[in-house]
C-alpha positions as semicolon CSV with decimal commas, in nm:
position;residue;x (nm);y (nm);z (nm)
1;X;25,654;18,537;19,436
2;X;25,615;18,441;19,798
3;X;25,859;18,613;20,122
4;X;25,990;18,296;20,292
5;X;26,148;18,358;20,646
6;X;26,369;18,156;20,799
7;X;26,644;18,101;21,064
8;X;26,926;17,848;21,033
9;X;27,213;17,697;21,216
10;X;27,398;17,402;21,241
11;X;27,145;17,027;21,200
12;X;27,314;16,958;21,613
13;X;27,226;17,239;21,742
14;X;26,901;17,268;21,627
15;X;26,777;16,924;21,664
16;X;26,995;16,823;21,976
17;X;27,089;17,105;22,146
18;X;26,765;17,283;22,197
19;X;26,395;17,141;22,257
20;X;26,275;17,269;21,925
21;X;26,085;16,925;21,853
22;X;25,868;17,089;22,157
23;X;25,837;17,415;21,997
24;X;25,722;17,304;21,700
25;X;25,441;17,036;21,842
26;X;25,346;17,335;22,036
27;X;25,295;17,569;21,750
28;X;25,127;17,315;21,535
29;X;24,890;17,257;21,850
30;X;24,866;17,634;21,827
31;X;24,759;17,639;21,465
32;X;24,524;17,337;21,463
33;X;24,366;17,500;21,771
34;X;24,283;17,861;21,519
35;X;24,205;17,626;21,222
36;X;24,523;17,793;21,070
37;X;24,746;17,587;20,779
38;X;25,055;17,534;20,891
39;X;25,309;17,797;20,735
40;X;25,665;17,681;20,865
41;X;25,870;17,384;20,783
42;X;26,193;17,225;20,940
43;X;26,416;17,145;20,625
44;X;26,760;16,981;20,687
45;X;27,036;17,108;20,466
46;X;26,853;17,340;20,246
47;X;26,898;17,407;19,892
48;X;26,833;17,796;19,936
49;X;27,170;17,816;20,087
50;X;27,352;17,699;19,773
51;X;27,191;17,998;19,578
52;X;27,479;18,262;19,518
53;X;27,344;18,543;19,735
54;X;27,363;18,314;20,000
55;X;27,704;18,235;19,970
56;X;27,849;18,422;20,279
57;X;27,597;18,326;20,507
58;X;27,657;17,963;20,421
59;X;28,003;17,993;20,459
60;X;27,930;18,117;20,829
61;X;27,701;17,828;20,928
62;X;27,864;17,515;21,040
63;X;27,749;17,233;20,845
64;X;27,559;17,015;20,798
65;X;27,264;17,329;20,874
66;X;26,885;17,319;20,886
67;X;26,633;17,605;20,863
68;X;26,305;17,629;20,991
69;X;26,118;17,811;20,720
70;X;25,803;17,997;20,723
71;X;25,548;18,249;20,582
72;X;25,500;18,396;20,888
73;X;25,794;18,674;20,989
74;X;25,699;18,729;21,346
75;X;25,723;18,331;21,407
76;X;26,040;18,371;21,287
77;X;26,141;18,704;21,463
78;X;25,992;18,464;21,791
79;X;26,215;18,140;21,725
80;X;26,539;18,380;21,695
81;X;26,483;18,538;22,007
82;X;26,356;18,188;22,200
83;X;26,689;18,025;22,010
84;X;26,963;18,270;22,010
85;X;27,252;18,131;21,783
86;X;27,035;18,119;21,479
87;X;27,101;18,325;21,180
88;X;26,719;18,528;21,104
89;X;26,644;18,612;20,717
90;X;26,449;18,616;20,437
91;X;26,395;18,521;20,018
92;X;26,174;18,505;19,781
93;X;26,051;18,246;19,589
94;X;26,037;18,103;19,373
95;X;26,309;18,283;19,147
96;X;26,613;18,214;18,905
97;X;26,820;18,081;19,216
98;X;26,599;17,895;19,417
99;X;26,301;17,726;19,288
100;X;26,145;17,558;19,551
101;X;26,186;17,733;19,892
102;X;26,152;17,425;20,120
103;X;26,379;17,171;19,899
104;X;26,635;17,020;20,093
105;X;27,025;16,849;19,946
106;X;26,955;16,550;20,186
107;X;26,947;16,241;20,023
108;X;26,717;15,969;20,178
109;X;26,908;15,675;20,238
């Protein structure tokens, strides 16, 4: 079982409301530049919320939510500080509830 990391807020204020398309080229820049894989992923609407420990925190976030996800807890200690009005936490997975950390509920039109 893998620790995933994550923070999560609404899709708008994530993708329109703060730069984070800039954050993200710059960490991938960052990455590619150590010859490290890349260990976070920007997931809209995530399934991990609909697993039942996850319940109140869901019901908290205004929706429709996305979560940057990662391996990597101090990226994700970084982005809540450099973001604010994120919600910061953590699963592992796979497990019973949530078998496939980065799966999103958005349906591809």
């Amino acid at each position: 079982m893998t620790t995933y990391y994550y923070v999560l807020a609404s899709q708008r204020f994530l993708l329109e409301e703060e730069p984070l398309d800039e954050v993200l080229r710059e960490r991938k820049r960052h990455y590619e530049d150590k010859n490290q894989e890349i260990d976070f992923w920007l997931v809209k609407q995530p399934a991990f919320i609909e697993a039942p420990e996850f319940a109140e925190i869901k019901a908290k976030c205004p929706q429709p939510c996305a979560a940057i996800i990662s391996e990597n807890a101090d990226f994700i200690t970084w982005l809540k500080l450099r973001l604010e009005y994120v919600v910061k936490g953590e699963f592992q997975a796979p497990s019973s509830s949530i078998s496939d950390p980065k799966a999103s509920l958005e349906t591809v039109s």
